[in-house]
PDB file of N, H, CA, C and O in Angstrom:
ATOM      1  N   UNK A   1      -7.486  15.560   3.155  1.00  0.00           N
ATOM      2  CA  UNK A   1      -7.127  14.394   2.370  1.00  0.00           C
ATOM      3  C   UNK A   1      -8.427  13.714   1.940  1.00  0.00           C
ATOM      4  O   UNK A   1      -9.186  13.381   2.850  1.00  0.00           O
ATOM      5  N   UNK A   2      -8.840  13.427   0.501  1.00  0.00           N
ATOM      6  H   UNK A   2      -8.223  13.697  -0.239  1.00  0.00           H
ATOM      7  CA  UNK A   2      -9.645  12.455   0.035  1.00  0.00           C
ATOM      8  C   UNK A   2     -10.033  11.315   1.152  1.00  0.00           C
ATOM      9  O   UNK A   2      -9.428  11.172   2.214  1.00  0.00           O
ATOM     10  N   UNK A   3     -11.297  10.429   0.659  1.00  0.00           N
ATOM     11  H   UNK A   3     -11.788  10.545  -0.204  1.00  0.00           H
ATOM     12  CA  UNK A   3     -11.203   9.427   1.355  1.00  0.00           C
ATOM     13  C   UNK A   3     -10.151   8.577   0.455  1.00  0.00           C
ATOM     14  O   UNK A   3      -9.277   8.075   1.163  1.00  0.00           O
ATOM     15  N   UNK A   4      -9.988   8.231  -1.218  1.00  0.00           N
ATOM     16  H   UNK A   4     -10.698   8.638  -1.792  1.00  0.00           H
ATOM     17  CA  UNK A   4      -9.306   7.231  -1.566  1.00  0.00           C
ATOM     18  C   UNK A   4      -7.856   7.539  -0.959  1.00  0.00           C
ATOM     19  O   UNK A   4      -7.140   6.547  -0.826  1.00  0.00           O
ATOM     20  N   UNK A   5      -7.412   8.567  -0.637  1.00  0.00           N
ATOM     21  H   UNK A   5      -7.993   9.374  -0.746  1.00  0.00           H
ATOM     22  CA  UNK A   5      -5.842   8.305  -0.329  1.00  0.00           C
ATOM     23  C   UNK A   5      -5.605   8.690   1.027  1.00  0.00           C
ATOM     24  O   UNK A   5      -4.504   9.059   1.435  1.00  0.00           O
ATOM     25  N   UNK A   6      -6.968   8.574   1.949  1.00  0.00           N
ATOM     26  H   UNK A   6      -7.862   8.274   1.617  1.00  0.00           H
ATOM     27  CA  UNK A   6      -6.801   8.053   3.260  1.00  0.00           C
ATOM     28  C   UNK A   6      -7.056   6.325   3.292  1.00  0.00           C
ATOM     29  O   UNK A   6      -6.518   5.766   4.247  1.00  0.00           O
ATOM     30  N   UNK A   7      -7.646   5.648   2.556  1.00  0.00           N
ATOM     31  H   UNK A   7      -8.082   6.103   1.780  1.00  0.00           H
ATOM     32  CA  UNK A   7      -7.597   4.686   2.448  1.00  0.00           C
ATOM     33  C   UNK A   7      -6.229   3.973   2.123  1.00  0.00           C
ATOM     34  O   UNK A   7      -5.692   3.143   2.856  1.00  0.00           O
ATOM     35  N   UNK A   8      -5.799   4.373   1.045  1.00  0.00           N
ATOM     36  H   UNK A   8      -6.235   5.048   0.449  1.00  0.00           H
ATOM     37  CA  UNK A   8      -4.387   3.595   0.962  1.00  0.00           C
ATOM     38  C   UNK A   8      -3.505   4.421   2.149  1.00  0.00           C
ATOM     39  O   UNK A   8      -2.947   3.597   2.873  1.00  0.00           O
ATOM     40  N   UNK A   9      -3.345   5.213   2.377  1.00  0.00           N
ATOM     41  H   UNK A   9      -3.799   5.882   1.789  1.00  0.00           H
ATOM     42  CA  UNK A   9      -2.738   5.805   4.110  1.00  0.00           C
ATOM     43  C   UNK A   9      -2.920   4.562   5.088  1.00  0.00           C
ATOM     44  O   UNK A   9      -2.286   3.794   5.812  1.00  0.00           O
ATOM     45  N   UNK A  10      -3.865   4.787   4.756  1.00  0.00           N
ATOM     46  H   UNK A  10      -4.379   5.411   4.168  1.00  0.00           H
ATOM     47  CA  UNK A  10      -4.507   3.793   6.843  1.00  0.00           C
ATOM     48  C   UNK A  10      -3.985   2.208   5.728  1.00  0.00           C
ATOM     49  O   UNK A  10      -3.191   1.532   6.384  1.00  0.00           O
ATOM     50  N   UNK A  11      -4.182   1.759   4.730  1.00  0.00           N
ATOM     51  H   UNK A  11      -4.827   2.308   4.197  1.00  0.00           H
ATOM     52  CA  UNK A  11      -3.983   0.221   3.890  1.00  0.00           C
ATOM     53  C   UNK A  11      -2.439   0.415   4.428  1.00  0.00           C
ATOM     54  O   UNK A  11      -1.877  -0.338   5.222  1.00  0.00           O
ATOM     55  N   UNK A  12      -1.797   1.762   3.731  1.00  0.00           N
ATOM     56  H   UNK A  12      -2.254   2.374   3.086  1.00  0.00           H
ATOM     57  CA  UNK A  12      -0.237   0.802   4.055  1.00  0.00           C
ATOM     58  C   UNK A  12       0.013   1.123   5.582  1.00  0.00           C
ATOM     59  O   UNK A  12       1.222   1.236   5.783  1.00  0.00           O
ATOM     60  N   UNK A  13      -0.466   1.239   6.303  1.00  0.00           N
ATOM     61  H   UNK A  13      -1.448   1.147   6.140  1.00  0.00           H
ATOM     62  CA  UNK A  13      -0.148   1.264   8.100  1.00  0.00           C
ATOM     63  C   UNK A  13      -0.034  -0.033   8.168  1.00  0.00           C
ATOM     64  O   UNK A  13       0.969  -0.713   7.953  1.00  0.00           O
ATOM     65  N   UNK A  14      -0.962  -0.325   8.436  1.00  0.00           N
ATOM     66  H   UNK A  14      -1.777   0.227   8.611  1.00  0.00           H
ATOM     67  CA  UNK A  14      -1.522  -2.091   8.499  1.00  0.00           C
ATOM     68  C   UNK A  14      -0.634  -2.638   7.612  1.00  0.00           C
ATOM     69  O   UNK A  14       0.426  -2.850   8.200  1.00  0.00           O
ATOM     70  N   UNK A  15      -0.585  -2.993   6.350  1.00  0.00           N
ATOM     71  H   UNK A  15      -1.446  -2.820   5.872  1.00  0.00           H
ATOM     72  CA  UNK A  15       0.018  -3.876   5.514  1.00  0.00           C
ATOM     73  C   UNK A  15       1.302  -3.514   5.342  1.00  0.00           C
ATOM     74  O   UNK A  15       1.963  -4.552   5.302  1.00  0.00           O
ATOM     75  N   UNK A  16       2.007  -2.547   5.217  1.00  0.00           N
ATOM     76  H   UNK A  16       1.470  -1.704   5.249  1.00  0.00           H
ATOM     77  CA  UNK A  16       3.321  -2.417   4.945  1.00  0.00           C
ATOM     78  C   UNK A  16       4.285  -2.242   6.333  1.00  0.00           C
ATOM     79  O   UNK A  16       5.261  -2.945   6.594  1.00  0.00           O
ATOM     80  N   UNK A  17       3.722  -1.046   7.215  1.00  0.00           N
ATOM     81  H   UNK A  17       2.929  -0.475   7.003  1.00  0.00           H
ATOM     82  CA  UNK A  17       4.288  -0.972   8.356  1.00  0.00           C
ATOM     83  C   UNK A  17       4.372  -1.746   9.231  1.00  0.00           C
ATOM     84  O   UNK A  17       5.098  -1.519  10.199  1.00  0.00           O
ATOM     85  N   UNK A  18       3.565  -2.988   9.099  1.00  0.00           N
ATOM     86  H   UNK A  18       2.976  -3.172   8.312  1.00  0.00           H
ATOM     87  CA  UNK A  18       3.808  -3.881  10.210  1.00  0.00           C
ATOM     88  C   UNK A  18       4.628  -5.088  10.068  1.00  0.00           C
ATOM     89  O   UNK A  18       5.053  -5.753  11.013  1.00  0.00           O
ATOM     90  N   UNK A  19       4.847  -5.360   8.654  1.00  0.00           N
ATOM     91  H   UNK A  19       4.502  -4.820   7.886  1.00  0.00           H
ATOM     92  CA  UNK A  19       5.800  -6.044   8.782  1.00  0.00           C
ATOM     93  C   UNK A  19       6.834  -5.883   9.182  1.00  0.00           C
ATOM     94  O   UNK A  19       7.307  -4.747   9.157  1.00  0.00           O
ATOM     95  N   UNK A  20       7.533  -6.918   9.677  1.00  0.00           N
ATOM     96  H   UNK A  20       7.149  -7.841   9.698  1.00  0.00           H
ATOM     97  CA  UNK A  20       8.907  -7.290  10.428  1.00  0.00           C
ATOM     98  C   UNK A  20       9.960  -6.547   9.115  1.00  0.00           C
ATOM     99  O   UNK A  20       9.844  -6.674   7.896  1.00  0.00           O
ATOM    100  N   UNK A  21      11.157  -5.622  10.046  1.00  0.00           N
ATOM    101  H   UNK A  21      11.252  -5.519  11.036  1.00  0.00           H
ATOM    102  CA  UNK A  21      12.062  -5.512   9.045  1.00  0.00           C
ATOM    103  C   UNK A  21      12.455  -6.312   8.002  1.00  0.00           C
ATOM    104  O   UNK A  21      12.500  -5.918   6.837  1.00  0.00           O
ATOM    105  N   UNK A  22      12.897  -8.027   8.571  1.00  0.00           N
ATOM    106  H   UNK A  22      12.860  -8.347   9.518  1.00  0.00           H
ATOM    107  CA  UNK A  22      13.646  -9.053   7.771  1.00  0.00           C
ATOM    108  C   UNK A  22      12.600  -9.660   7.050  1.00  0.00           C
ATOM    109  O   UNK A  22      12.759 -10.833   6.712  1.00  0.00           O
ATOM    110  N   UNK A  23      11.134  -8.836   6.633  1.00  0.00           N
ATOM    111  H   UNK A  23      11.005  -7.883   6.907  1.00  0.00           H
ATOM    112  CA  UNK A  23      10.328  -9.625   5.885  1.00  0.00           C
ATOM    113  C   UNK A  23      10.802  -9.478   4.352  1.00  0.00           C
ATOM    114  O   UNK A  23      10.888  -8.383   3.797  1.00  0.00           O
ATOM    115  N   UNK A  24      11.128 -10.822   3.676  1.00  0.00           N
ATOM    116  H   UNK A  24      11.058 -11.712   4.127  1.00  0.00           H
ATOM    117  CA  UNK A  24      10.990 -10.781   1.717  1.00  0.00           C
ATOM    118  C   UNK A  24       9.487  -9.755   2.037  1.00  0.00           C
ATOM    119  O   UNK A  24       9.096  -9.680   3.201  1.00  0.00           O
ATOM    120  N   UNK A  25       8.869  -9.149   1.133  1.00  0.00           N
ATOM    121  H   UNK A  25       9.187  -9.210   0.187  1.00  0.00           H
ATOM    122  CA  UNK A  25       8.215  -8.506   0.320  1.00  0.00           C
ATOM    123  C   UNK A  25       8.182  -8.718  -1.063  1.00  0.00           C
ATOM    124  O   UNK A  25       9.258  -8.778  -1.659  1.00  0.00           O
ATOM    125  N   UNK A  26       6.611  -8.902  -1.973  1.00  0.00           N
ATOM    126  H   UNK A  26       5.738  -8.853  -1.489  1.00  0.00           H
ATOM    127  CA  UNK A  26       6.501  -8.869  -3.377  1.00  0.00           C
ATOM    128  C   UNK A  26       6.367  -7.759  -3.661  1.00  0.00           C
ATOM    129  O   UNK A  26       7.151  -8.320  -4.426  1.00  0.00           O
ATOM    130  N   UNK A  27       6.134  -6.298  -3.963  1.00  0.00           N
ATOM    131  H   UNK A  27       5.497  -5.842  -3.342  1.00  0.00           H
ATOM    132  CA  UNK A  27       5.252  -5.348  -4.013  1.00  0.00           C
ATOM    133  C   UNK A  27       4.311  -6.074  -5.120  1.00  0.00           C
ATOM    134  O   UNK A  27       3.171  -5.873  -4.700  1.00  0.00           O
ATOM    135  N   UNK A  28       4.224  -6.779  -6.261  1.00  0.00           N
ATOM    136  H   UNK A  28       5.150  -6.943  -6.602  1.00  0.00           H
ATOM    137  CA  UNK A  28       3.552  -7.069  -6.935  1.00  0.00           C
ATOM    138  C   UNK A  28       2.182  -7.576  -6.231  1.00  0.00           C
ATOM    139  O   UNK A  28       1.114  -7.121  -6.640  1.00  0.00           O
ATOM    140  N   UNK A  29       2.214  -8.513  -5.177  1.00  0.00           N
ATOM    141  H   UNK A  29       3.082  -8.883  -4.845  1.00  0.00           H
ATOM    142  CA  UNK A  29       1.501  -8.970  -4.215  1.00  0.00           C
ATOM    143  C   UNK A  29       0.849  -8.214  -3.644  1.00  0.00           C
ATOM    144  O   UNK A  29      -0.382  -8.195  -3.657  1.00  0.00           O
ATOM    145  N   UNK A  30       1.634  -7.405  -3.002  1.00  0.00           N
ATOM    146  H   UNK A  30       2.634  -7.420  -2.992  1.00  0.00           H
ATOM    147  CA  UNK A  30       0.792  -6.398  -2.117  1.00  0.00           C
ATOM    148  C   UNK A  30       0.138  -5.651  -2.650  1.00  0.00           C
ATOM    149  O   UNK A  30      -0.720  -4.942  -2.126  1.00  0.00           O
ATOM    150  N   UNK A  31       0.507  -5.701  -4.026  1.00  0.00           N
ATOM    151  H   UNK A  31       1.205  -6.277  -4.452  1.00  0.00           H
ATOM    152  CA  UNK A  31      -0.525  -4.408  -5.358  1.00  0.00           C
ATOM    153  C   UNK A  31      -2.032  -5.116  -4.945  1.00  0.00           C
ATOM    154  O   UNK A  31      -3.064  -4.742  -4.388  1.00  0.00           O
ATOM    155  N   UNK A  32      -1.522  -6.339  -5.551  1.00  0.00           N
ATOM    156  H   UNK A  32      -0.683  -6.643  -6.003  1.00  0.00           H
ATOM    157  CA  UNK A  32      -3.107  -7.337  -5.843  1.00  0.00           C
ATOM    158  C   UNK A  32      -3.772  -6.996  -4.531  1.00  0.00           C
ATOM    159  O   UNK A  32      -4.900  -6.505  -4.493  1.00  0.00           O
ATOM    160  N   UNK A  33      -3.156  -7.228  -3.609  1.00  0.00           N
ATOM    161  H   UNK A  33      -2.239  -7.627  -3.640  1.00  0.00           H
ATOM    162  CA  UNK A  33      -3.554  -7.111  -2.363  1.00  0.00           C
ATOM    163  C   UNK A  33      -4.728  -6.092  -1.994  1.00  0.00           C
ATOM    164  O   UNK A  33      -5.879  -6.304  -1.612  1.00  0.00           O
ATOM    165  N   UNK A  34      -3.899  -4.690  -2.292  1.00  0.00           N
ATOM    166  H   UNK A  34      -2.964  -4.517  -2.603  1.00  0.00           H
ATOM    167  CA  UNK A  34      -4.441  -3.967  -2.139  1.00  0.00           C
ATOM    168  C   UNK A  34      -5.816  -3.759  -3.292  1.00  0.00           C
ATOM    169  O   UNK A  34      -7.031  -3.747  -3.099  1.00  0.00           O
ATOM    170  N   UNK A  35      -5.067  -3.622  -4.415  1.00  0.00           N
ATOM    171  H   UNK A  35      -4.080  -3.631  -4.572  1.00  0.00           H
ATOM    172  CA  UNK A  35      -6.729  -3.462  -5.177  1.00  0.00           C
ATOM    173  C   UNK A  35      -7.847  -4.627  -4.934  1.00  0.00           C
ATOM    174  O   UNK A  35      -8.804  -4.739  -5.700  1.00  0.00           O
ATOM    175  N   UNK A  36      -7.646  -5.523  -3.762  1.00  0.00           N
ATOM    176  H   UNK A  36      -6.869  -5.433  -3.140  1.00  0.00           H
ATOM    177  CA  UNK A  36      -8.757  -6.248  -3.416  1.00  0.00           C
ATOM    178  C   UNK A  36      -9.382  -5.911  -2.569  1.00  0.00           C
ATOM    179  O   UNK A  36     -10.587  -6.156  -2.516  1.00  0.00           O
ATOM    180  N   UNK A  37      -8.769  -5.280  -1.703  1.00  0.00           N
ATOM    181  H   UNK A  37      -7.790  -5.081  -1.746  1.00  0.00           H
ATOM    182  CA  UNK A  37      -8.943  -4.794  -0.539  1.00  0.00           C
ATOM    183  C   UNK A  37      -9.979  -3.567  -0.818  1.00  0.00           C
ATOM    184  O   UNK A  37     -11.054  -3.591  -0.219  1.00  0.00           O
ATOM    185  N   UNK A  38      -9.727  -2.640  -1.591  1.00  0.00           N
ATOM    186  H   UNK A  38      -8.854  -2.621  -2.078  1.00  0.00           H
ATOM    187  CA  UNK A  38      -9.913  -1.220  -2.392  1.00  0.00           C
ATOM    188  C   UNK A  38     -11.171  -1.945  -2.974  1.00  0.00           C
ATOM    189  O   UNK A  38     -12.283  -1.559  -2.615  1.00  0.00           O
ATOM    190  N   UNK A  39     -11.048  -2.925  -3.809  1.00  0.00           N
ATOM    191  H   UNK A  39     -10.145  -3.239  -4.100  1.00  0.00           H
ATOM    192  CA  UNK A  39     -12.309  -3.402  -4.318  1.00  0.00           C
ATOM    193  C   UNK A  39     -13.948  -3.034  -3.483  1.00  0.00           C
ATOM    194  O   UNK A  39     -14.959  -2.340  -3.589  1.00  0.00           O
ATOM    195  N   UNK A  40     -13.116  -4.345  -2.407  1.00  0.00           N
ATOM    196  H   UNK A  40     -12.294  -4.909  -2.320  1.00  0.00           H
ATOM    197  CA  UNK A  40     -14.202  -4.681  -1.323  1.00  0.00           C
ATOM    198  C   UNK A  40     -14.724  -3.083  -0.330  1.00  0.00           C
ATOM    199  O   UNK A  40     -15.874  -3.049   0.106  1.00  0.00           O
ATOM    200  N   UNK A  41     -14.044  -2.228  -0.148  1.00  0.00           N
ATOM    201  H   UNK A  41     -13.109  -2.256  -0.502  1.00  0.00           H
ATOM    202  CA  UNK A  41     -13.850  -0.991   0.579  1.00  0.00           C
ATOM    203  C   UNK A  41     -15.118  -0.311  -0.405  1.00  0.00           C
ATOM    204  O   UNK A  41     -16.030   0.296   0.155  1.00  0.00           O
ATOM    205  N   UNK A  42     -15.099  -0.462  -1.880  1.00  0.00           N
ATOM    206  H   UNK A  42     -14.358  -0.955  -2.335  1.00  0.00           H
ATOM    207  CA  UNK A  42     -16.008   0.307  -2.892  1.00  0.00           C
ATOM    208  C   UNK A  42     -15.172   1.509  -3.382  1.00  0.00           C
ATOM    209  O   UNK A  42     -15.809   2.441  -3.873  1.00  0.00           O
ATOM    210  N   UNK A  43     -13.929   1.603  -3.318  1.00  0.00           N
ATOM    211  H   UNK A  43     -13.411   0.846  -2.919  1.00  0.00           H
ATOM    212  CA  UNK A  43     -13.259   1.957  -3.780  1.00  0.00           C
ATOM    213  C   UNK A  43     -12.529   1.214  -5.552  1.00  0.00           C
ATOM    214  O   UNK A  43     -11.745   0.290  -5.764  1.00  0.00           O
ATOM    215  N   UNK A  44     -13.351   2.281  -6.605  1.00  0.00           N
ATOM    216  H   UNK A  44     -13.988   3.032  -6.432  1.00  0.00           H
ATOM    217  CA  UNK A  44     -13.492   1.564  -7.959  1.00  0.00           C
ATOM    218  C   UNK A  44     -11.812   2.252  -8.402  1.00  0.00           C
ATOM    219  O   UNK A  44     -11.168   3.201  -7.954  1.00  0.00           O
ATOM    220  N   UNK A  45     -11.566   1.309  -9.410  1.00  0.00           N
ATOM    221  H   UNK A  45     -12.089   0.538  -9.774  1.00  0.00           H
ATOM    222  CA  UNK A  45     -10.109   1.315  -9.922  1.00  0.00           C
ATOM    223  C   UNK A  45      -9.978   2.276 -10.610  1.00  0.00           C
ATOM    224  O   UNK A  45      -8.774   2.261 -10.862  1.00  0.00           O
ATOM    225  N   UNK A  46     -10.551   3.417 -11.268  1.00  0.00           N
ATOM    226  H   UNK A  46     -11.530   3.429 -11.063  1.00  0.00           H
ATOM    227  CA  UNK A  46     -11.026   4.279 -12.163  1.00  0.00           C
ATOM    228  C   UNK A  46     -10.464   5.314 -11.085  1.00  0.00           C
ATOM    229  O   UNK A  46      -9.505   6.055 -11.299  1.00  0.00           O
ATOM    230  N   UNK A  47     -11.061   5.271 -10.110  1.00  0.00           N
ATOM    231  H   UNK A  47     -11.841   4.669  -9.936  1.00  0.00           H
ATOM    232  CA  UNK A  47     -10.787   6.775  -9.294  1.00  0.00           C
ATOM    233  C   UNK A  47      -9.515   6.416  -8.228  1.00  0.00           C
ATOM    234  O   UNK A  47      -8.744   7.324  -7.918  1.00  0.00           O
ATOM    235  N   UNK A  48      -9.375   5.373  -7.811  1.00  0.00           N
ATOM    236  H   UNK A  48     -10.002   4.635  -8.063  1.00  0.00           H
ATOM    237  CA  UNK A  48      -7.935   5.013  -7.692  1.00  0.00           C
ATOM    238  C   UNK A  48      -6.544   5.363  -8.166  1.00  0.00           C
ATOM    239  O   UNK A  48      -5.600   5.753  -7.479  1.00  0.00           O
ATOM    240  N   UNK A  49      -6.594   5.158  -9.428  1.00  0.00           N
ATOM    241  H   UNK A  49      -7.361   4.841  -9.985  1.00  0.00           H
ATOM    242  CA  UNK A  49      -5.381   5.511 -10.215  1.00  0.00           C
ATOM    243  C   UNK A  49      -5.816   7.424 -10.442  1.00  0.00           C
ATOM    244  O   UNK A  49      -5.030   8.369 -10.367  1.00  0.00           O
ATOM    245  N   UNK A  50      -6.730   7.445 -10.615  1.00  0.00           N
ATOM    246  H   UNK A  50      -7.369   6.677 -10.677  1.00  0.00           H
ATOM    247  CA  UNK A  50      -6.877   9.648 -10.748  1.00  0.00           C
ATOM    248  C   UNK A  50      -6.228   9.990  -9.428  1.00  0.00           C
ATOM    249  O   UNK A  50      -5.285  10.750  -9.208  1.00  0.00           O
ATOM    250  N   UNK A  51      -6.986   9.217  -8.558  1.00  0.00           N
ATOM    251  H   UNK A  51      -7.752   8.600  -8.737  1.00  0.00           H
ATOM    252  CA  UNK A  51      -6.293   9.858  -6.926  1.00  0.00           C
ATOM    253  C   UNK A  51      -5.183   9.605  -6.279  1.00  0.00           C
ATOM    254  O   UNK A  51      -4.451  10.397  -5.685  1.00  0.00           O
ATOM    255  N   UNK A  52      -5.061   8.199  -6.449  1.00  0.00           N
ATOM    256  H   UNK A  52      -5.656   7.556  -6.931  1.00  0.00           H
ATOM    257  CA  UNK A  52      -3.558   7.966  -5.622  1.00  0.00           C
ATOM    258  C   UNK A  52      -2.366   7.711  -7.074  1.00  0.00           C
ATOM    259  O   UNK A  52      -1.296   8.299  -6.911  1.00  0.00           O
ATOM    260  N   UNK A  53      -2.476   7.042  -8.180  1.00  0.00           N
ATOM    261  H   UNK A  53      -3.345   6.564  -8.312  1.00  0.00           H
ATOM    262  CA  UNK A  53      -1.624   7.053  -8.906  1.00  0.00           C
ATOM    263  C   UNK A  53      -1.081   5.459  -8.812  1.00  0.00           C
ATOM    264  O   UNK A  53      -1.698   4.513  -8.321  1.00  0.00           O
ATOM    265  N   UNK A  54      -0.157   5.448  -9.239  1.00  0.00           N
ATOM    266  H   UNK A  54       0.345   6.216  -9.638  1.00  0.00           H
ATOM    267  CA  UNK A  54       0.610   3.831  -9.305  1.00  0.00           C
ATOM    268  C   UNK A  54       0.797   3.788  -7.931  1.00  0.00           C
ATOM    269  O   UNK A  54       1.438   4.540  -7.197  1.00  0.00           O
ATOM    270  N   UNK A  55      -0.062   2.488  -7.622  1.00  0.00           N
ATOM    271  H   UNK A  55      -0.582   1.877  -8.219  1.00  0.00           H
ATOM    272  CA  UNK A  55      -0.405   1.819  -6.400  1.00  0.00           C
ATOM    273  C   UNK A  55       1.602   0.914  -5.850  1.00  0.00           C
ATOM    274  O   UNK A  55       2.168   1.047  -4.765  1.00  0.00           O
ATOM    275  N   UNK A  56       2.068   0.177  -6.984  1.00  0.00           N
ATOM    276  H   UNK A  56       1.608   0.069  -7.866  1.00  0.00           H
ATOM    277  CA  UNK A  56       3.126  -0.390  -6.734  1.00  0.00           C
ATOM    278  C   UNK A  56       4.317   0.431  -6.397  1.00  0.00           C
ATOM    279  O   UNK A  56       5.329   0.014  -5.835  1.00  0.00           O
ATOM    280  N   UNK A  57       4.009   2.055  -6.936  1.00  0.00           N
ATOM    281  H   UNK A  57       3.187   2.394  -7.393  1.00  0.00           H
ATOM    282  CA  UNK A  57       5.322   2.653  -6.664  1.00  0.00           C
ATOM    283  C   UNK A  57       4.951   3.313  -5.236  1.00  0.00           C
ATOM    284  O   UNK A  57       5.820   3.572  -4.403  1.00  0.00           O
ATOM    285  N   UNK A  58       3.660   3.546  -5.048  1.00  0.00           N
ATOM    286  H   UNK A  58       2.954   3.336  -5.724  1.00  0.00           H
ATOM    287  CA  UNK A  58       3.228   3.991  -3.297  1.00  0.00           C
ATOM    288  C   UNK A  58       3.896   2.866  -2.516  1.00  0.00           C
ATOM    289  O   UNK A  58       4.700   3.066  -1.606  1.00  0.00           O
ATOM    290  N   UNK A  59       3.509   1.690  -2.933  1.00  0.00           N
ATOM    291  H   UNK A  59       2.856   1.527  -3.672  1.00  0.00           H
ATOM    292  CA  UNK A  59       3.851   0.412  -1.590  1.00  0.00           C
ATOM    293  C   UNK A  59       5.582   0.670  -1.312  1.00  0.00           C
ATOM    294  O   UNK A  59       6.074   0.734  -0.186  1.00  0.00           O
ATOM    295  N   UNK A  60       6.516   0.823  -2.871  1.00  0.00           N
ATOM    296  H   UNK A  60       6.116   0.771  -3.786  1.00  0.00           H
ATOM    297  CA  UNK A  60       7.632   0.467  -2.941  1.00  0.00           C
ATOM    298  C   UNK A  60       8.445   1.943  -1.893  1.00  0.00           C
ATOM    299  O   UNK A  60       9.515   1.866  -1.289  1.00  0.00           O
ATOM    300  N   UNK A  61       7.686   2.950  -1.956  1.00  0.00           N
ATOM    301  H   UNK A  61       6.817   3.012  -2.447  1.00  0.00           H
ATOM    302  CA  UNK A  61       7.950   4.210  -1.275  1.00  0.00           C
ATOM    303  C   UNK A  61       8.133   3.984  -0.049  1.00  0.00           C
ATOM    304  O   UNK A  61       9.169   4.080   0.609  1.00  0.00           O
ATOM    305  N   UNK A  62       6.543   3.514   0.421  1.00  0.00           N
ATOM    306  H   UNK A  62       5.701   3.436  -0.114  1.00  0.00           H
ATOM    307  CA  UNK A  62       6.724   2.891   1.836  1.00  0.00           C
ATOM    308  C   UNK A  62       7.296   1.883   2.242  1.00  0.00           C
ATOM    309  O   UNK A  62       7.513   1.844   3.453  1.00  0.00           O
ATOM    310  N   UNK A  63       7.629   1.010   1.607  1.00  0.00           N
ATOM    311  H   UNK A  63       7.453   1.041   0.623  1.00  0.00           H
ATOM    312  CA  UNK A  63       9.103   0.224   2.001  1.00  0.00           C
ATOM    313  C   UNK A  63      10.255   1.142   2.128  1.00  0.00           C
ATOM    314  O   UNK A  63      10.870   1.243   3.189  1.00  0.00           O
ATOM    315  N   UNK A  64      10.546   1.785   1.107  1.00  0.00           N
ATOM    316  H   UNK A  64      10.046   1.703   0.245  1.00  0.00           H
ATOM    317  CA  UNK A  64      11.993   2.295   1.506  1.00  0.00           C
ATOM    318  C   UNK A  64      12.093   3.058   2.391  1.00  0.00           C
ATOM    319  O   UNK A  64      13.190   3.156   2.941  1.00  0.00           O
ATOM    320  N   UNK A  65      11.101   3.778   2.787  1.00  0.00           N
ATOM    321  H   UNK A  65      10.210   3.698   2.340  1.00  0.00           H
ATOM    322  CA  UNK A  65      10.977   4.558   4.110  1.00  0.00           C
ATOM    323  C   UNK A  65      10.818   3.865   5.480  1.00  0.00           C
ATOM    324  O   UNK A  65      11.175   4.361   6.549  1.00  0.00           O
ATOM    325  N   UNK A  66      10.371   2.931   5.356  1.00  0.00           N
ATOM    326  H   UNK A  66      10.081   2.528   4.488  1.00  0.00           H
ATOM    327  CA  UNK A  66      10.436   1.345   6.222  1.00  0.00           C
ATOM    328  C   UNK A  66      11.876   1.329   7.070  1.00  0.00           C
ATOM    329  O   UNK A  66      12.883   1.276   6.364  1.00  0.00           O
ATOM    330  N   UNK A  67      12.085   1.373   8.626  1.00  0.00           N
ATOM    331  H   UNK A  67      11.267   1.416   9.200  1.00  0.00           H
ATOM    332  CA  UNK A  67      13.477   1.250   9.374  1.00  0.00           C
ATOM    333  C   UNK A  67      13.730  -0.286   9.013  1.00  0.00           C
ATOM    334  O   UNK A  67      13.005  -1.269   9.167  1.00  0.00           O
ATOM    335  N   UNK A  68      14.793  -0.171   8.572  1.00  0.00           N
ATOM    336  H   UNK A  68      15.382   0.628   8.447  1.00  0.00           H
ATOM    337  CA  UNK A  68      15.219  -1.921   9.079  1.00  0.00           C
ATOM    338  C   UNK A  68      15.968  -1.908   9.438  1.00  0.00           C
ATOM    339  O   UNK A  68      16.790  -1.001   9.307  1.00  0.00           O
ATOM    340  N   UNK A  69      16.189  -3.559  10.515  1.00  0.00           N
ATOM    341  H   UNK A  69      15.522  -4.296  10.621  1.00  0.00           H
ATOM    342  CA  UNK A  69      16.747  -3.810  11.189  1.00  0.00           C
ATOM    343  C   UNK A  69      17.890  -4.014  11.257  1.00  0.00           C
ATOM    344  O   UNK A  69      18.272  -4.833  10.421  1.00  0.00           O
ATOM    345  N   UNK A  70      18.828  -3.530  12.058  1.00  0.00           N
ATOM    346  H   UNK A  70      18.518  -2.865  12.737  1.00  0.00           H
ATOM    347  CA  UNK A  70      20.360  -3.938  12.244  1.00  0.00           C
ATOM    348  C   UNK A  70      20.516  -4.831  12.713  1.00  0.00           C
ATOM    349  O   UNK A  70      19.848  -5.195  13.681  1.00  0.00           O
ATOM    350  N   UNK A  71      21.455  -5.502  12.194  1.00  0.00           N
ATOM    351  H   UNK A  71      21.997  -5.206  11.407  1.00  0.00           H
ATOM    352  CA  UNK A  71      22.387  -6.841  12.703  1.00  0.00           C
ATOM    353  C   UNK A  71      23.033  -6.888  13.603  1.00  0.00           C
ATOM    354  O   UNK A  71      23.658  -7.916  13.862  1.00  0.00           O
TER     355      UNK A  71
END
């Protein structure tokens, strides 16, 4: 695996997987989020989108794959 799409790997552990089932979520948010994050990492937006692709439909993936919680 690349480093850029071990980076968003290990980004959505931390940021997506740990939230609480009953968390609202923006993915829009967590986009920004992440390409700040990616920023600061030196990870440039150019090779971002070649390597991992639409960042909002990765987050929205890993939500739906996300257990939630029963009532």
């Amino acid at each position: 695996m690349n480093a850029t799409k071990e980076f968003l790997r290990s980004w959505l552990e931390e940021n997506v997987g740990n939230l609480p089932a009953d968390t609202e979520v923006s993915v829009p948010m967590l986009a920004q989020q992440f390409e700040q994050d990616a920023d600061a990492a030196g990870y440039g937006r150019e090779v971002r989108e070649q390597e991992v692709g639409n960042i909002e439909d990765a987050i929205q993936c890993a939500l739906d794959k996300k257990p939630t919680r029963k009532m």
